[in-house]
N, C-alpha and C positions, 0 to 999 in steps of 0.2 A: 087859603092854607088848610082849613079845616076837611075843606072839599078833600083835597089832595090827602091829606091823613084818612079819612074816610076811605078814601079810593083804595089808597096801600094796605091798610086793616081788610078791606072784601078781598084783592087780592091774594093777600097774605091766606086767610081763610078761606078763600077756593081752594089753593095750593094744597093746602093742608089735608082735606075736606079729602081731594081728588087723591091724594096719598094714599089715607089710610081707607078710600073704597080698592085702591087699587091692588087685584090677586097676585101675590107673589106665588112662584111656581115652586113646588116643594124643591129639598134640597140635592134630593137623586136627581134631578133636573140638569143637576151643574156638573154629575158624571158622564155626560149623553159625548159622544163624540160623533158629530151632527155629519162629519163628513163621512163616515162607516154607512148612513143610513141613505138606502135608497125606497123614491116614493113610488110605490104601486099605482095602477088603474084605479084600485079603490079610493087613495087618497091620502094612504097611511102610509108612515114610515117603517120599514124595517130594516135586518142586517142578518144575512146568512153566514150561519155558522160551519166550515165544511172540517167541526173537529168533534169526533164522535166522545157523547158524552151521557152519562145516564139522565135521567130524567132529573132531579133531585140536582145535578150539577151544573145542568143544563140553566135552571132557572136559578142559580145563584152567579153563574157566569153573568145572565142578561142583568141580573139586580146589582151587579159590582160594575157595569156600566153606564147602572141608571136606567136599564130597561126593563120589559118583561118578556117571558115568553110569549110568543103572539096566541091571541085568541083570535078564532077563527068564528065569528057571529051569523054570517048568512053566505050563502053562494058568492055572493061577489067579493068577502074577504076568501073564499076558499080558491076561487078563481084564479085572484092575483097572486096568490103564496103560491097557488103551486105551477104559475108559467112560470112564476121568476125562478124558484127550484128548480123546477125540470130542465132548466137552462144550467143549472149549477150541476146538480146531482142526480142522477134517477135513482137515488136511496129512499130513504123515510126521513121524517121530518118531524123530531117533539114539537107539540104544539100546546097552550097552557094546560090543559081541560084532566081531570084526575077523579077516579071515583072515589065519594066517600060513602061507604056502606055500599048501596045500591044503587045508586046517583053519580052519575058522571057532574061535575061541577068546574066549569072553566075559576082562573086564578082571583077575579073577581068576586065567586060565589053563585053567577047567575051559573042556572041547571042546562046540561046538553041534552037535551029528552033523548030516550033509546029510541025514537022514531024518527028525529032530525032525520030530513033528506040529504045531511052532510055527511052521516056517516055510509062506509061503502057495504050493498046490499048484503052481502056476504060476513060482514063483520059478527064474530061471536060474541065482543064485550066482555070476556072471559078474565084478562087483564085490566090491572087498576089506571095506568098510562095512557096517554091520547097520544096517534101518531098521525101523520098526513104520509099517507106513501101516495108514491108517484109511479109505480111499476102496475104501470095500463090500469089504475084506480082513478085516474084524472083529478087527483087531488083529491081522495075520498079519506073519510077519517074510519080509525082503524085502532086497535088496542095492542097494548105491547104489555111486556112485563119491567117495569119504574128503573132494573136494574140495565137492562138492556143499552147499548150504545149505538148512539144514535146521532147523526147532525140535529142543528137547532134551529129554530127562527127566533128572532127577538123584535121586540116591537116598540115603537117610542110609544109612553103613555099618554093619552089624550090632553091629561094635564100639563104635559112638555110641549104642547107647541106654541 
C-alpha cells in the first residue's frame, strides 16, 4: 500500500513538474488560421496578401491574424518569397524590415546592413520601407516610401509552430 501511494505521489509530481516546464505559445498564436498558410522550400510558413496596403497597415493586418510581416533573413528566405510571389503577383511585396535613423531594422530589431547581398544592386535606400519587388529583381529587396500601396507577406512566428 505504501508502495502504491509512493508510486501515485512521483506520478502525480512528474505530471506536474512536466506542466509547468512545458512552453505555452503566446496568445496571438490562437489567431493564426493555420489553413491560409502555406510552407515554403525554406521551411516557413507564410500567406500572401494580393490586397494593396501601406506598410503600417500591412503589418497590423498580419498582427490581427497572429502574424507578422515576413522577414527576409538570408537568400534562401528571399528565394522562397519571392517563387511563391512571382507565381501570385509580379508587383512588390512589403516585407518586415524599416529604417530607423540610418538603420534599416527588420520587425525583430536585428539590423539589415546597407551591404546585405539581399538588397537589389541598384537600390538607393532613399526610402524608410522594405519592399521585395519581383519585376526582373529576382526577389531583391528594395526601398519604398511607408505610405505607398503595396501587397504583403506575412509570416507565422517561429514561436507558433
Amino acid at each position: 500500500m505504501a508502495r502504491s501511494i509512493l508510486l501515485l505521489v512521483l506520478i502525480v509530481a512528474a505530471a506536474l513538474a512536466s506542466e509547468s516546464t512545458t512552453k505555452n505559445p503566446p496568445a496571438k498564436c490562437n489567431l493564426v488560421r493555420r489553413a491560409d498558410l502555406k510552407t515554403l522550400s525554406n521551411g516557413k510558413k507564410y500567406s500572401f496578401h494580393l490586397t494593396f496596403k501601406n506598410w503600417n497597415t500591412a503589418n497590423e493586418t498580419c498582427a490581427s491574424h497572429g502574424l507578422n510581416v515576413a522577414t527576409i533573413r538570408d537568400q534562401n528566405d528571399a528565394s522562397s518569397v519571392w517563387a511563391e510571389s512571382e507565381k501570385i503577383d509580379e508587383g512588390a511585396w512589403w516585407v518586415s524590415a524599416r529604417k530607423e535613423g540610418n538603420v534599416f531594422k527588420w520587425s525583430d530589431g536585428t539590423v539589415l546592413p546597407l551591404d546585405s547581398p539581399l538588397w537589389n544592386k541598384h537600390a538607393d535606400k532613399a526610402d524608410d520601407c522594405v519592399l521585395m519587388f519581383n519585376y526582373g529583381q529576382g526577389g531583391k529587396l528594395d526601398t519604398g516610401k511607408c505610405t505607398a500601396l503595396w501587397n504583403f507577406v506575412c509570416e507565422l512566428p517561429t514561436e507558433c509552430y
